[in-house]
N, C-alpha and C positions, 0 to 999 in steps of 0.2 A: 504494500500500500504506500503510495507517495506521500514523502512525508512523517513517515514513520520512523520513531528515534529505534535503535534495534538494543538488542540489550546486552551489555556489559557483560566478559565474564568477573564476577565478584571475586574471585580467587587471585585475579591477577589486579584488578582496579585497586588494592589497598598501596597506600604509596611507595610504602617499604617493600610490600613484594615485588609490583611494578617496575621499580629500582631495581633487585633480585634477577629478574629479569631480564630486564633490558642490557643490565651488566654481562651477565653472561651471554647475552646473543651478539655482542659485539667478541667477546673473549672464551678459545678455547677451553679454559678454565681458572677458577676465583679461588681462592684461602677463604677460609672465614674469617680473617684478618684482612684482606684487600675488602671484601664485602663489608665489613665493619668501619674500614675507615672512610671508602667512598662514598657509602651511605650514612656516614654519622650517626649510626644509633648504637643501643647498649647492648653487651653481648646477649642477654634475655631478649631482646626486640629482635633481634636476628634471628635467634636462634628459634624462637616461634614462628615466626614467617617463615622462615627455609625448612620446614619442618612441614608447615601445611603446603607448600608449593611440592616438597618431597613425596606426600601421602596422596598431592593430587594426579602423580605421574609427570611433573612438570620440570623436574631437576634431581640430579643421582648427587649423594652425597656420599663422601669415602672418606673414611677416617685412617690414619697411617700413624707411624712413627717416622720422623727424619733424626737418625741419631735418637738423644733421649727426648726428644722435643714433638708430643702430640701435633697432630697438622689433619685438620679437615678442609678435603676440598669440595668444592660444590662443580659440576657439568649442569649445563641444559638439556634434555632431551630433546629428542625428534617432536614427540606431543607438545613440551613446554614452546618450542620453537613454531608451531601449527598456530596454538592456542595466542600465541603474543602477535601473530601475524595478522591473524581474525579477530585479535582485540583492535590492535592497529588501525583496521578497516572499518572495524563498526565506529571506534573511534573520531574517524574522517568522517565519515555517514551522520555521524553526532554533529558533529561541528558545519558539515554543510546544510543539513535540515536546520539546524540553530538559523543561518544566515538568512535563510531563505524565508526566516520568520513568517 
């Protein structure tokens, strides 16, 4: 129907995950230290978003050892990469039904 705002995935629209996101579709893969510092939030705020983006199929998280030093990293999947792309779009979709008021 023309005219019609389409609807958001809620999973991805929170800002932080968003962020999460977009981070990783630009890069092979993140620390939860780079995620942490380009996003500016607290390790708890990360770590519940990257957590429900994980449960939702949207990003693989690995946890390792470097030496004696914990190290998680976050990838995007193929779905998270689907799903930010058709966010993207409805997005535009959003924004040109907004103009066309």
């Amino acid at each position: 129907m023309p005219g019609e705002i389409p609807e958001l995935d809620r999973l991805i629209h929170e800002r932080i995950r968003l962020g999460i996101i977009s981070a990783l579709a630009v890069n092979d893969s993140l620390s939860f230290s780079d995620l942490k510092r380009l996003l500016r939030t607290t390790d708890g705020n990360l770590s519940v978003h990257a957590r429900k983006l994980e449960e939702g199929g949207y990003l693989t998280c690995r946890k390792f050892f470097e030496g004696r030093i914990p190290r998680t990293e976050y990838r995007l999947t193929a779905a998270g990469r689907r799903a930010l792309d058709e966010y993207l779009r409805n997005m535009e979709e959003v924004i040109r039904v907004a103009r066309e008021g």
